[in-house]
C-alpha positions in Angstrom: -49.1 -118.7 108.8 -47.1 -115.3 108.0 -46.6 -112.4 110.3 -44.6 -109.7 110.3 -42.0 -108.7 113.1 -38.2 -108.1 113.8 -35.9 -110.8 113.2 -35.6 -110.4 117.5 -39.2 -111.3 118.0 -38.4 -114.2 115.4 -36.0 -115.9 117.2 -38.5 -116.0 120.3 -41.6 -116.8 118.2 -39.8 -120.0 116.8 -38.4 -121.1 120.1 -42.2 -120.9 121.9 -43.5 -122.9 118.4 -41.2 -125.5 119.0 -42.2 -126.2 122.1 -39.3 -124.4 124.3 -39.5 -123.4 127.9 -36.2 -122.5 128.8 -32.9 -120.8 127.4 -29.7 -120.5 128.9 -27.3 -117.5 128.1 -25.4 -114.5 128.7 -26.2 -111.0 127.2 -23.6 -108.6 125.1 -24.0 -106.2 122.5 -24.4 -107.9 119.5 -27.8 -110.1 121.0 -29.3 -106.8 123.4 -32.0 -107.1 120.7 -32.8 -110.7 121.5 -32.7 -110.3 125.1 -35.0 -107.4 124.5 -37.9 -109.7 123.1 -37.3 -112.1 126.0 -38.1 -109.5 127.9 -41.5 -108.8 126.3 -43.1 -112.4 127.0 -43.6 -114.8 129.4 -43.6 -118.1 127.5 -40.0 -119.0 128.1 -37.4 -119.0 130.9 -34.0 -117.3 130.7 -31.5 -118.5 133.1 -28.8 -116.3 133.3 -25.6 -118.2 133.8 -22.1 -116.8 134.7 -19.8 -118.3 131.9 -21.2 -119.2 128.3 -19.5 -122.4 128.6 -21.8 -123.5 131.5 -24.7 -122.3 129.2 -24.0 -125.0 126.8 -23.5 -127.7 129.2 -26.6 -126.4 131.1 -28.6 -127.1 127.6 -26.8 -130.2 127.5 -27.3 -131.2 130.8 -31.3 -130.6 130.2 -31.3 -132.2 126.8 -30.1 -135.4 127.8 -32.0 -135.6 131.0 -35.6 -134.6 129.1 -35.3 -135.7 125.7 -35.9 -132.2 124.3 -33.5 -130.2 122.7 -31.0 -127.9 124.9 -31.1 -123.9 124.0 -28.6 -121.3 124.8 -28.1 -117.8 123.3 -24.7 -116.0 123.6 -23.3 -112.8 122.1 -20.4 -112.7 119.3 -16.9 -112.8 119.8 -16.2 -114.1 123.2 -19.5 -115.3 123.6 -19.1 -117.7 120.7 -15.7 -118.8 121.0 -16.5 -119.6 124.7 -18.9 -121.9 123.9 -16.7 -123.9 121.7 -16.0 -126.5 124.2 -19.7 -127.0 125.2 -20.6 -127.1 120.8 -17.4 -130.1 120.8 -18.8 -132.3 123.7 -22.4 -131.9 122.5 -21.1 -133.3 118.7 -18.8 -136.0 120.6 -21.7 -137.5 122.4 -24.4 -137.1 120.0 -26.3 -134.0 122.6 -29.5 -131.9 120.9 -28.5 -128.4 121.2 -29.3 -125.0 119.6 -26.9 -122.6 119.9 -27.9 -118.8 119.2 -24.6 -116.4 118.6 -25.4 -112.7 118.1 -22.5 -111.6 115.2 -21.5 -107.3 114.3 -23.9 -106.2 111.4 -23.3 -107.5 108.2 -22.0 -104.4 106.8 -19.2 -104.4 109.9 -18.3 -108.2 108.6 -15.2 -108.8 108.2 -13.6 -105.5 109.2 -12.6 -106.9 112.6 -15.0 -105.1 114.3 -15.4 -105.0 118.1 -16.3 -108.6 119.4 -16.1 -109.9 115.9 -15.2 -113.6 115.2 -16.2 -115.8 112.7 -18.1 -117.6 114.4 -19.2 -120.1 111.6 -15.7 -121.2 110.6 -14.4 -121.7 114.2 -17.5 -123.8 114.9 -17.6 -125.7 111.5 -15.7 -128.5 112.6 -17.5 -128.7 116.1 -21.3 -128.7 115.0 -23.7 -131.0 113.1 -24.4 -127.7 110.6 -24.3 -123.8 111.3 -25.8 -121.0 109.6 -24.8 -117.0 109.3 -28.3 -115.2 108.5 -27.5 -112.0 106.4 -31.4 -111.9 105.4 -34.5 -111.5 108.4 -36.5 -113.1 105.4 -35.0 -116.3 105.6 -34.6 -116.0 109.7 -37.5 -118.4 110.4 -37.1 -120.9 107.8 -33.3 -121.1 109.0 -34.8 -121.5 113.6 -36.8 -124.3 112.3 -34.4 -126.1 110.3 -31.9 -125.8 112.9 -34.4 -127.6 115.6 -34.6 -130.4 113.1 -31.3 -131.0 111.7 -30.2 -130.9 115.6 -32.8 -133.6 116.7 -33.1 -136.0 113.5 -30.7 -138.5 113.0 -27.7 -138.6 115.3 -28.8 -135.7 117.1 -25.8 -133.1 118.0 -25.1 -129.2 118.4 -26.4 -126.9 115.9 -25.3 -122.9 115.9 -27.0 -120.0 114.3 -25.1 -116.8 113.9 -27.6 -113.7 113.9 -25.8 -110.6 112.8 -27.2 -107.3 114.8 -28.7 -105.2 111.9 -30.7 -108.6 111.1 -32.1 -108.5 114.5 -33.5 -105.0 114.3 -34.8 -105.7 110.9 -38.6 -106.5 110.3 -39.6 -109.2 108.0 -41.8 -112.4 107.3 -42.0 -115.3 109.7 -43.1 -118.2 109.0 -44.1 -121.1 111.5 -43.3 -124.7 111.7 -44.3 -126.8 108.7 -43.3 -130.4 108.1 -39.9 -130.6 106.7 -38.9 -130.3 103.3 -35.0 -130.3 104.5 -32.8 -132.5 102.3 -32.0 -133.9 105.5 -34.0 -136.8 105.9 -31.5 -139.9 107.5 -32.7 -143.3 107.2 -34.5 -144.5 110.3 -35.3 -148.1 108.9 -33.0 -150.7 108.7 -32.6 -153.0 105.3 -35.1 -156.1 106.4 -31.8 -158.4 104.6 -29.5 -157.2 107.1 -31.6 -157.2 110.6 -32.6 -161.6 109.2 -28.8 -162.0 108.7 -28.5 -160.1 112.6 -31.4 -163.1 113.2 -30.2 -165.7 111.9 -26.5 -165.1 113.8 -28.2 -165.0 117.0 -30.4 -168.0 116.6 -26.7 -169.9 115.9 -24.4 -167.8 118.8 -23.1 -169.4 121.3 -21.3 -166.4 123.3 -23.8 -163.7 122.4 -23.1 -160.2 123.4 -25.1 -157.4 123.5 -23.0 -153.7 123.2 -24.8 -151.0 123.8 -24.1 -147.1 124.0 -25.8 -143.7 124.2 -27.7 -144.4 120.9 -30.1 -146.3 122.7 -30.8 -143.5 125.2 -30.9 -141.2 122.0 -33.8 -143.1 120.3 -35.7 -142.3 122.8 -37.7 -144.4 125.9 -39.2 -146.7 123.2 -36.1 -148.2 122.2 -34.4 -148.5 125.7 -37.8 -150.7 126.5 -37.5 -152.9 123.2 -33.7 -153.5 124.0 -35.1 -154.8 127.9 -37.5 -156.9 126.1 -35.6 -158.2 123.8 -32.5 -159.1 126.0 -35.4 -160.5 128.5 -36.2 -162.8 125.8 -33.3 -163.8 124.1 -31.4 -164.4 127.6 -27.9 -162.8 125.8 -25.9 -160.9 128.3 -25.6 -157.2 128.0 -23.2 -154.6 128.7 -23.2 -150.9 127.8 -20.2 -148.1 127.1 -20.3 -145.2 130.0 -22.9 -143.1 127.4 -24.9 -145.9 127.4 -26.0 -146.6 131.6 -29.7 -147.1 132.1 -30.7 -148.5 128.7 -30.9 -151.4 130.0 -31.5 -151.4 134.3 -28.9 -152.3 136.8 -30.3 -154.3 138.6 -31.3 -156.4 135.4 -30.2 -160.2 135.1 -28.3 -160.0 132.0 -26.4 -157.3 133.4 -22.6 -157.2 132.8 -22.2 -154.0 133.9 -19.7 -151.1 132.1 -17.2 -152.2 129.7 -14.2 -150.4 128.8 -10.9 -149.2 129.9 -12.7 -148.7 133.6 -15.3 -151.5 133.0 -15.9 -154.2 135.2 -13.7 -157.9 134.7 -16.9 -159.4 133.6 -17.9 -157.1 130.8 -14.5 -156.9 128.9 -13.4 -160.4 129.2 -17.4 -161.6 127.7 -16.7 -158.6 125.1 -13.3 -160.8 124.5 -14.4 -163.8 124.4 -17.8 -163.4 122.5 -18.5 -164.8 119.6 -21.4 -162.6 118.4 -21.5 -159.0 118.9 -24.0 -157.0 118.5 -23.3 -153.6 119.0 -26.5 -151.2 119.6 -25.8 -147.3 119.1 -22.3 -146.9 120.4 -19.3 -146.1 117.9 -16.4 -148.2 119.0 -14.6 -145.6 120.5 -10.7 -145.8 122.1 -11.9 -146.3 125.4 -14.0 -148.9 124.3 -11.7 -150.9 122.2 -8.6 -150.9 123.5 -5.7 -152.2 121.1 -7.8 -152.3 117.7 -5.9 -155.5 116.4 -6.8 -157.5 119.1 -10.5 -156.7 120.4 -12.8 -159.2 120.6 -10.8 -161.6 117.8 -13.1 -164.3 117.1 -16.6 -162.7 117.3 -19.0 -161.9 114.0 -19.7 -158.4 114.7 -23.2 -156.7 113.7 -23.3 -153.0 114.2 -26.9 -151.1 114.5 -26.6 -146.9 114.0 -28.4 -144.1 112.6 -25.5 -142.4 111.7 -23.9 -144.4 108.4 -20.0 -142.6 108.4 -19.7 -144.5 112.2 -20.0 -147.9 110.6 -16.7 -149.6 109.6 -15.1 -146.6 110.9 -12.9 -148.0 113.7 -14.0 -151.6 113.5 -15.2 -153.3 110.6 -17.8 -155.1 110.8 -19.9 -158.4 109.4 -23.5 -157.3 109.3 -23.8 -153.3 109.4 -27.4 -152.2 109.7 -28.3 -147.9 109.4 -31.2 -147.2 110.7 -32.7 -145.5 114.4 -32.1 -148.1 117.4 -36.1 -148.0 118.0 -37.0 -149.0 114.8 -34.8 -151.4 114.2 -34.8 -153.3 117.3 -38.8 -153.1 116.8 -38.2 -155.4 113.3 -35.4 -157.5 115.1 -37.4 -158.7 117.3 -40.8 -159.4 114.8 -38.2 -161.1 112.9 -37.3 -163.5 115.5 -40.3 -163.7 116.6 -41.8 -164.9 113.8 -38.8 -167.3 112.9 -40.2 -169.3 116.2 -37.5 -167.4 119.1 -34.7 -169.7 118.6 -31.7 -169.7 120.1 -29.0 -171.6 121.3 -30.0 -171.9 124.7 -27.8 -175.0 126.1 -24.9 -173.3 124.5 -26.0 -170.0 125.9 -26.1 -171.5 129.1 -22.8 -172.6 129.1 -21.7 -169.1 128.0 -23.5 -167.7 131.3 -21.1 -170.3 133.2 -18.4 -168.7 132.3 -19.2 -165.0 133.1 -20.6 -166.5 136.7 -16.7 -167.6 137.3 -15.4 -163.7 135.7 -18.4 -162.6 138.1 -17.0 -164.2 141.0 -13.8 -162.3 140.8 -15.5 -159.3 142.5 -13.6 -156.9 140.4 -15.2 -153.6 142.1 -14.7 -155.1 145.8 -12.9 -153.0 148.4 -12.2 -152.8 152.0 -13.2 -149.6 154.2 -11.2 -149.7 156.7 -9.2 -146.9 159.1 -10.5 -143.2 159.2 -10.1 -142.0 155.3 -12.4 -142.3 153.1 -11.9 -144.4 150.0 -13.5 -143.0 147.1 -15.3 -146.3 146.4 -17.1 -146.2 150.1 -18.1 -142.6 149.3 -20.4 -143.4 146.4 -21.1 -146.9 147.7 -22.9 -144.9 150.5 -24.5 -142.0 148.4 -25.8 -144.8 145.9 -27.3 -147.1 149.3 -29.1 -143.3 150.6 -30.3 -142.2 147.0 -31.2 -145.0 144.8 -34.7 -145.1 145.7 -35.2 -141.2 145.2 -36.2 -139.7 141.8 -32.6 -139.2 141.1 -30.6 -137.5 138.1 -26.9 -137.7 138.2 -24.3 -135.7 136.8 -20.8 -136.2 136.9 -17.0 -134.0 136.1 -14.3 -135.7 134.1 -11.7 -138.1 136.1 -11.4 -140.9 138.5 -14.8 -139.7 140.4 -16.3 -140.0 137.0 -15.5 -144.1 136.5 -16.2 -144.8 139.9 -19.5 -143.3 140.0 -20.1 -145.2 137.0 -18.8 -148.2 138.6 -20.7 -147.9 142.0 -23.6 -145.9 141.1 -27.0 -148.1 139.5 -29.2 -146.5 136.6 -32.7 -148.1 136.3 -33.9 -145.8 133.2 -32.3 -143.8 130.4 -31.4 -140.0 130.6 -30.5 -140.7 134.6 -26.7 -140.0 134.0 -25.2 -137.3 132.5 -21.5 -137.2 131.7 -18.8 -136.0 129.8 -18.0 -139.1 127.5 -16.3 -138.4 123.9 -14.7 -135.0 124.9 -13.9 -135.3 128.7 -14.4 -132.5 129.4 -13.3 -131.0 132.9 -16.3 -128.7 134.3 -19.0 -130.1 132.3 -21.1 -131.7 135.5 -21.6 -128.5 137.9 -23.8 -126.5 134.6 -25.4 -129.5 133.0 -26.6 -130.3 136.6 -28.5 -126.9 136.7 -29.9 -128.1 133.3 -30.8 -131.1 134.4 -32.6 -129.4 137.7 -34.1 -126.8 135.7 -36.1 -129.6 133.5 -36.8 -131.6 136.7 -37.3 -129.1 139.1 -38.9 -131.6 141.5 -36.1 -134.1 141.4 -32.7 -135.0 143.5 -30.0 -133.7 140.9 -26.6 -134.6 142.0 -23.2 -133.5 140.2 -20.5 -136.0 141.6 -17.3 -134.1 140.8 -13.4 -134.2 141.7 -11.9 -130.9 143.5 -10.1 -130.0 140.5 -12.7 -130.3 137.8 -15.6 -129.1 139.9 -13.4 -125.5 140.5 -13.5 -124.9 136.6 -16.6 -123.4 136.6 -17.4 -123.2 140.2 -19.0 -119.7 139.3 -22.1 -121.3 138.4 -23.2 -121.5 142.5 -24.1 -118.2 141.3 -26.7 -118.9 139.0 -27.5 -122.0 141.6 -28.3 -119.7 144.3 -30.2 -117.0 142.2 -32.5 -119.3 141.1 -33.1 -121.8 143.9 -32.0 -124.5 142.4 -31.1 -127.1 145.3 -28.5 -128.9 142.8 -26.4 -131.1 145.3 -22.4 -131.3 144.5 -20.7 -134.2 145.9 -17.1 -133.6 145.7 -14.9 -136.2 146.0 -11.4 -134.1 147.4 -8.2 -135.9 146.7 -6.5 -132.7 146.0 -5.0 -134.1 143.2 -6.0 -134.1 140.0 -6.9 -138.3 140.3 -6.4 -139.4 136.7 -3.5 -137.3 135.9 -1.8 -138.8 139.0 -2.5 -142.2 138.3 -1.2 -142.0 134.8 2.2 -140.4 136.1 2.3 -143.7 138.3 1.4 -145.9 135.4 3.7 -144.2 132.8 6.2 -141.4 134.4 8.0 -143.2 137.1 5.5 -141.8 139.7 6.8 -138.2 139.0 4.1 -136.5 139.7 4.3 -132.8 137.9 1.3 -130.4 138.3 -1.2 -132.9 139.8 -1.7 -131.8 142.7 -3.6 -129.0 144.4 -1.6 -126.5 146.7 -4.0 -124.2 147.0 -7.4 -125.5 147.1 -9.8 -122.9 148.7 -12.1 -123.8 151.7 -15.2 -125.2 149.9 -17.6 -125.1 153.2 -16.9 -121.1 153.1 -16.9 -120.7 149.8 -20.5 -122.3 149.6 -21.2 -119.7 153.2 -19.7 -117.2 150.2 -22.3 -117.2 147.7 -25.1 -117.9 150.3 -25.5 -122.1 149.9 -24.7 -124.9 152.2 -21.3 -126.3 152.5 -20.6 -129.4 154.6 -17.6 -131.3 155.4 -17.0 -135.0 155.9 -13.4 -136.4 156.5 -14.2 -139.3 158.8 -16.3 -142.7 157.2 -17.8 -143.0 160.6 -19.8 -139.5 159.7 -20.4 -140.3 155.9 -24.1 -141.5 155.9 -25.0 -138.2 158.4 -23.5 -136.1 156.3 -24.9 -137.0 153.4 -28.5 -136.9 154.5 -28.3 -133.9 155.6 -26.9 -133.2 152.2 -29.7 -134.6 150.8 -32.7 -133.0 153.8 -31.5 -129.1 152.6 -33.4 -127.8 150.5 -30.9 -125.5 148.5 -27.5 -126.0 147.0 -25.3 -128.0 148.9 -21.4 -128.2 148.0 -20.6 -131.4 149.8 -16.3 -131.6 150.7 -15.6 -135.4 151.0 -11.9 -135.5 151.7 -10.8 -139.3 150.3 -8.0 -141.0 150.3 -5.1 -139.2 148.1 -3.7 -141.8 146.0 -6.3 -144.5 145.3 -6.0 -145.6 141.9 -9.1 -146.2 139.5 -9.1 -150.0 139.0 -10.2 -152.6 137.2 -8.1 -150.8 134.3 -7.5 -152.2 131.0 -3.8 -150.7 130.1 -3.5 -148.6 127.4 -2.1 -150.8 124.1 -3.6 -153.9 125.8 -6.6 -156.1 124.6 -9.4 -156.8 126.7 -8.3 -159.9 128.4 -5.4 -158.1 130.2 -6.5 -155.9 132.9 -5.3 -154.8 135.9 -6.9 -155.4 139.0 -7.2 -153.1 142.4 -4.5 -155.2 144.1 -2.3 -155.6 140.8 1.3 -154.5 140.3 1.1 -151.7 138.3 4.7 -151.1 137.6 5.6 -151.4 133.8 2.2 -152.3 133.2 1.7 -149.9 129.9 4.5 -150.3 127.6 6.1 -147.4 125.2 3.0 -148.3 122.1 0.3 -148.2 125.0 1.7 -144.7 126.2 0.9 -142.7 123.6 -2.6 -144.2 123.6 -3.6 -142.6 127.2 
């Protein structure tokens, strides 16, 4: 179907055909026509943020917590270059998101206009594709691709710049139709490959299951096929920080987190494995660890939609492209229909050993005095929330590993972080995402002091629409991570990580009209954080902690696996001069 209308009411029209409700942005000059058409229906929500980087993190935020893809619309110039950071952390971790950049008319291209940039070659390198649309004509064909080049294969961050005089001009729209797009990754695996992956697990006999935010991406499907198939197969599983809820926590095979802030269990089994099957994550730095020596003696099979991440850190012994869901769907009638074999006494013996790494305890901790520890602090908000309908976000730091450490995920698209990028104010916007897709829901950003004030402005767009996002900030007044590095690797000279002048959170909450509460004492932690959770509103939640509790179990940077540090360990000349420069 054709109609005829201003490239303005184009850009609505596509986003109500495909399917979206809300858009987060900021108006300027160069999208006032845009913003006009919004006006003029009642199909889909604006929400006005206060910073165009928390409108991309917002769409993030409600991408990975719905499953749909995040929309945000921003003016040109600033507007665009702003959301740069939000377009690198959506392509890092693999987010869904369309961003819309108004851009001067095309005849005021290039003639450094007011608010000009070029917007498509700043944000070549940090999306999935981008498009400049001289022509309304070709407006609608350009939406739609956009929605599916973002959401088909490894889904990422796709940008549209809209030039002005292309907005007011009237052409032809024309609506969804299947896609012809040359675009068209491979979603089956080769049937060889997945009876090699068979035939390897039938024989291991210190399986491994690896899994990352390529499960969550597949879709619920795949995250259900992985439970099954690890129910049947009895292989331990452990996931990357992307990857938490694939697979529950509470799950039997559960290893937990692996990774320079996993748990003992998970990285020594990763070590010591001797099949590795690695499910949708990309063998990233924090993952690894010293390239040369992870996981030495294991065959490695390595299952991804997206062909350039295979053999592109690691190379691997049986690569398989294709989406997670699909494959994992012909794994399993493969083994299946080879009779379910494994090597079940040798298994068992496998499962011995990770009992004994178990036993360590490496996330034990004693609460004792009148500071909080960090640890206690989540320990409690996990024991007073996990049976709510919970969504958590999270800032970039040493709050960030510990809530992945002491925090459980029963489902995908529970946990929203800041993984590839780390990027320092992501949690308070994509937590208003998150809310505004699950408006029902307990939404909770666990931040640090430092990370949450980098785009604390948002309480703003909190409070205007009634969004009762909770933020649990975790106040060292320090920035955590940066601290404990300097201990690790500077001599304990600590230069510009800590906070001198840290505002009053409980009357900067009273300031923009939400709830502020603060809890110094452990004794008042479980009170305080119902009532934290019995507002209903935005809550900015000041847990003072203990200042300099390091993140631990920590596997040094330049070291393998098999060499972590522990909470009580001696940290002193624990990362050498190679490791350093891998921090």
């Amino acid at each position: 179907m054709t109609r005829q209308m201003t490239g303005a009411e184009m850009v609505v029209q596509a986003l109500i055909d495909q399917g979206v409700d809300t858009v987060f942005g900021y108006p300027g000059g160069a999208v006032l026509p845009i913003y006009d058409a919004i006006f003029q229906q009642n199909h889909i929500k604006h929400v006005l943020v206060r910073h165009e980087q928390g409108a991309v993190h917002a769409a993030e935020g409600y991408a990975r917590s719905t499953g749909k893809p995040g929309v945000c619309l921003v003016t040109s110039g600033p507007g665009a270059t702003n959301a740069v950071t939000g377009l690198t952390d959506a392509l890092l971790d693999s987010i869904p998101i369309i961003v819309l950049t108004g851009q001067v008319p095309t005849f005021m291209i290039g003639s450094d206009a007011f608010q000009e940039a070029d917007t498509v070659g700043i944000t070549r390198p940090c999306t999935k594709h981008n498009w400049l649309v001289k022509e309304t004509d070709a407006l609608s064909s350009v939406l739609h691709e956009a929605f599916h080049v973002a959401t088909s294969g490894r889904p990422g961050p796709v940008l549209i710049d809209i030039p002005k005089d292309v907005q007011f001009a009237s052409g032809t729209y024309n609506a969804p139709q299947p896609s012809t797009s040359h675009y068209q990754p491979t979603v089956k695996g080769d049937i060889t490959s997945i009876t090699e992956l068979v035939e390897a697990m039938e024989k291991a006999e210190r399986p491994l299951f690896y899994t990352g935010g390529g499960v969550i991406n597949s879709g619920p499907a795949a995250s259900q096929l992985l439970r099954e198939l690890v129910a049947a197969t009895n292989f331990p599983i452990t996931s990357t920080l992307m990857g938490l809820g694939a697979y529950p926590a509470s799950g039997d095979n559960w290893l937990g987190m692996l990774g320079m802030h996993g748990l003992y269990e998970a990285n020594m089994a990763m070590h010591g494995c001797d099949l590795m099957i690695n499910i949708g994550a990309r063998f990233d730095d924090r993952i690894t660890g010293v390239i040369s020596e992870f996981s030495p003696n294991s065959t490695k099979a390595h299952i991804d939609i997206d062909p350039s991440s295979i053999n592109k850190v690691i190379r691997v012994d049986i690569p398989i492209v294709g989406d997670v869901g699909h494959v994992l769907e012909d794994l399993m009638k493969v083994w299946k229909s080879r009779g379910r074999k494994t090597n079940s006494a040798a298994v068992g013996n496998w499962w011995s050993q990770i009992k004994e790494w178990q036993a360590i305890e490496c996330l034990k901790f004693t609460q004792q005095g009148k500071v909080i520890k960090p640890q206690y602090a989540l320990s409690r908000l996990e024991a007073l929330t996990k049976n709510h309908d919970r969504y958590i976000t999270t800032e970039v730091g040493q709050h960030q590993m510990w809530a992945a450490q002491y925090l459980g995920f029963e489902d995908p698209n529970r946990w929203m972080t800041s993984g590839g990028l780390g990027t320092m104010g992501y949690g308070f916007p994509a937590s208003i995402g998150v809310q505004m897709g699950h408006p029902e829901s307990l939404v909770i950003n666990v931040a640090g002091e430092a990370s949450w004030l980098m785009n604390m402005q948002e309480l703003g767009t909190a409070m205007q629409y009634n969004l009762p996002v909770k933020q649990f900030i975790l106040n060292n007044e320090r920035l955590g991570m940066v601290r404990q590095w300097q201990e690790l690797l500077h001599g304990e000279r600590y230069s510009s990580s800590w906070s001198e002048s840290l505002p009053d959170f409980v009357k900067l909450a009273e300031a923009f009209g939400a709830k502020g509460i603060l809890c110094s004492d452990p004794d008042d932690l479980d009170e305080a954080i119902m009532e934290m959770l019995n507002h209903d509103g935005p809550v900015l939640f000041d847990c003072l902690v203990e200042k300099h509790e390091n993140c631990f179990p920590m596997i040094p940077s330049g070291k393998a696996h098999n060499e972590m540090l522990l909470g009580d360990a001696d940290t002193q000349g624990a990362i050498d001069a190679k490791g350093s420069v891998l921090v």
